[in-house]
C-alpha positions as CSV (number, residue, x, y, z in Angstrom):
1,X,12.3,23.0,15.6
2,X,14.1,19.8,15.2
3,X,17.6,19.5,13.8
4,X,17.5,16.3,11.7
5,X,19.3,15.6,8.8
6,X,17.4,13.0,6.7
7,X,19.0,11.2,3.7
8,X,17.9,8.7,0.9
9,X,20.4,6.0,-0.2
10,X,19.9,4.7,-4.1
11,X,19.7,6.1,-6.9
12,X,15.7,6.9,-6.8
13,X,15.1,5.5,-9.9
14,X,14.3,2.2,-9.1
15,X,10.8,1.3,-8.1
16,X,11.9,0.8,-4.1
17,X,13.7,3.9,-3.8
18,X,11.1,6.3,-5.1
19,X,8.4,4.4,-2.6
20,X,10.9,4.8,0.3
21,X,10.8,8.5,-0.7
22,X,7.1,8.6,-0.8
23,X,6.6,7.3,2.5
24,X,9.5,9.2,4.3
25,X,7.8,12.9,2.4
26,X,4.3,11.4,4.1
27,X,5.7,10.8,7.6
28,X,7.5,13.8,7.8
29,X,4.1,15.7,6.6
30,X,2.0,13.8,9.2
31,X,4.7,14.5,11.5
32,X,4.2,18.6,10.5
33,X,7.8,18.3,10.0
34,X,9.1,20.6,7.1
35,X,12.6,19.2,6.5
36,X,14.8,18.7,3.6
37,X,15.4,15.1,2.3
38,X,19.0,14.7,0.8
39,X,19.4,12.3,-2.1
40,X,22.3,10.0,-1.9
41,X,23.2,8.3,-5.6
42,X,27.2,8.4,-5.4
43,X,27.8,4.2,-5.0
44,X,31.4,5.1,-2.9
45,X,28.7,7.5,-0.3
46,X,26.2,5.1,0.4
47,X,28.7,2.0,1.0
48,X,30.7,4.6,3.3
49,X,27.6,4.7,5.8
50,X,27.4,0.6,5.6
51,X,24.4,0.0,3.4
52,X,24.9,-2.7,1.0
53,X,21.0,-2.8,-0.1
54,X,19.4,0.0,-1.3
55,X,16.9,2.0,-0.5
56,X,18.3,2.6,2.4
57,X,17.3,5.5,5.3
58,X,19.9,7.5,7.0
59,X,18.8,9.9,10.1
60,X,21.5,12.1,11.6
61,X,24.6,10.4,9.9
62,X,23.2,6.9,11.2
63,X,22.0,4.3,9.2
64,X,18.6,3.3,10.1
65,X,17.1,0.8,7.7
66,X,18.2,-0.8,3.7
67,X,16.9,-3.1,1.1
68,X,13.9,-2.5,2.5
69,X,10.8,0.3,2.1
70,X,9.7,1.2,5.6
71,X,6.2,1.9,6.0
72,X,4.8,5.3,7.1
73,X,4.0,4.7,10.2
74,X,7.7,2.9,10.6
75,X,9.2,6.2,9.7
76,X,7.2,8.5,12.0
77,X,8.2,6.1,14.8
78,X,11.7,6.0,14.4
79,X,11.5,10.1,13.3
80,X,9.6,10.5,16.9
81,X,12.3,8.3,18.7
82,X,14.7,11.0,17.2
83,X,12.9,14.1,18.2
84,X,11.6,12.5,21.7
85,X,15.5,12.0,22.3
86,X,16.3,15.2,21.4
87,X,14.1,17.0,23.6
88,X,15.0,14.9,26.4
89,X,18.8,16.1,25.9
């Protein structure tokens, strides 16, 4: 079982944010990954992990992607990278 932490930057009410969502929930099912997705809203939290542009994607406490939605099959590379890493540790 893999150990990562997933988070969502933005307040998920805007249009971007809720896709973002979408597609990380459908790469993690494609993925047979079963993990939680933390929500991020606090403005002071998501400028502490850089992003300036929301939505943004934060894997293990390191932010991956913002102001942009990342495709599916973005995610499940980047989440592979992670695991693929992991394993090889």
């Amino acid at each position: 079982m893999t150990n990562l932490k997933i988070k969502l930057l933005g307040a998920c009410c805007s249009g971007n944010c809720s896709l973002l969502e979408r597609n990380v929930r459908a790469a993690l099912k494609e993925l047979n990954l079963d993990l939680d997705i933390e929500r991020v809203d606090d403005l002071a939290s998501i400028v502490n992990y850089g992003c300036l542009n929301v939505p943004g994607l934060v894997i293990n406490e390191r932010l991956i992607s913002q102001g942009t939605v990342l495709e599916i099959d973005q995610i499940k590379n980047i989440i592979s990278s992670f695991t693929s890493s992991e394993r090889d540790s």
